[in-house]
Legacy VTK file of the C-alpha trace (Angstrom):
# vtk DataFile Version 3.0
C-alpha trace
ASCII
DATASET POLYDATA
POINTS 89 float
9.246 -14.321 -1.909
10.915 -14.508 -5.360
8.228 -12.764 -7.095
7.888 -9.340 -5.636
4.408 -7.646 -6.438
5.128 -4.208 -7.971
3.001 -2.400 -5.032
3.353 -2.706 -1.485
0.321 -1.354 1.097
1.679 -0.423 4.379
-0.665 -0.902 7.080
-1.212 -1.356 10.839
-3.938 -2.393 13.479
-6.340 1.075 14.647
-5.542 2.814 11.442
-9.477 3.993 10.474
-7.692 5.429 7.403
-6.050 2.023 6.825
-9.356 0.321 6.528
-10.937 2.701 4.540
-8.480 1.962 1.813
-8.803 -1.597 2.070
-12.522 -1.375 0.996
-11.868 1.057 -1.091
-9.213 -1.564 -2.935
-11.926 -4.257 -2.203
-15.622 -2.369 -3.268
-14.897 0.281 -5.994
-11.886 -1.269 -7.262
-13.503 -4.838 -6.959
-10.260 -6.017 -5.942
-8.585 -5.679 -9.675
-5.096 -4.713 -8.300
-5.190 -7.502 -5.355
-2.563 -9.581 -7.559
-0.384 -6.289 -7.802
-0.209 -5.337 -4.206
1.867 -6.997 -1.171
-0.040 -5.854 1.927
2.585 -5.365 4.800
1.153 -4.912 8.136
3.109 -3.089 10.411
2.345 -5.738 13.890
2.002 -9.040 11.666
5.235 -8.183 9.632
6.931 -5.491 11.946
10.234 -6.413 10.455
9.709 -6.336 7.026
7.843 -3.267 7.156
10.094 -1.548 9.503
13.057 -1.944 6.530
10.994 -1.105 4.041
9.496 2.071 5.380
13.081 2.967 6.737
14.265 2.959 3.330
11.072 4.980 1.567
11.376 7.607 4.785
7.857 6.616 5.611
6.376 7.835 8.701
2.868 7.180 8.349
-0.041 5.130 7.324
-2.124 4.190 5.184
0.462 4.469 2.138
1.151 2.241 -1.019
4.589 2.483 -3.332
5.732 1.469 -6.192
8.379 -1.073 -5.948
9.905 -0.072 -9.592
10.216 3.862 -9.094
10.068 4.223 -5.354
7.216 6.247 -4.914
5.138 6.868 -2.443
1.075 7.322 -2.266
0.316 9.101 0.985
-2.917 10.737 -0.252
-4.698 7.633 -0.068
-8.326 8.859 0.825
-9.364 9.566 -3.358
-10.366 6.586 -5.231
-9.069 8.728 -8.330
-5.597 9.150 -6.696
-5.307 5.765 -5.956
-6.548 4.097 -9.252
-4.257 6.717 -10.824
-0.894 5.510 -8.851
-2.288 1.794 -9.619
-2.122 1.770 -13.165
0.739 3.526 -13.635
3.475 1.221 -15.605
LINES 1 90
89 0 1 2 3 4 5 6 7 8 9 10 11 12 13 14 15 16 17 18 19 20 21 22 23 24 25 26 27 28 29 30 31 32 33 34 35 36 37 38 39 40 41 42 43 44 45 46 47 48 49 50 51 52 53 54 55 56 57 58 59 60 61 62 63 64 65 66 67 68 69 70 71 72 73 74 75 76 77 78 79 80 81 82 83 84 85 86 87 88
């Protein structure tokens, strides 16, 4: 993948927090960042995300970050939060 989305949503299978941020990304959000955001699922992808959240220091999920400054969205249960950290430039 050449063209890296600038937000990346870790997730994994029996993550009840996990799926409550995919419909929140999906209902409220109608899906306006979907073009923005690499989901990388933790058994699907375990490689990929295992390097990735090695090098963010990530120890849990649901989280998103921001490819450009390296941050990490932990906090993921408030729509606000999360629109917040997805329009930020």
């Amino acid at each position: 993948m050449t063209d890296l989305r600038p937000f990346v949503l870790f997730t994994q299978d029996q993550c009840p927090q996990c799926e409550t941020l995919k419909r929140m990304l999906t209902l409220p959000l109608r899906g306006a960042f979907d073009d923005q955001i690499e989901i990388l699922h933790r058994q699907q992808n375990p490689d990929a995300f295992t390097a990735l959240a090695d090098a963010h220091a990530l120890a849990r999920t649901p989280a998103l970050l921001h490819r450009p400054s390296g941050k990490l969205l932990l906090d993921t249960g408030s729509l606000g939060a999360v629109k917040a950290f997805l329009t930020q430039s």
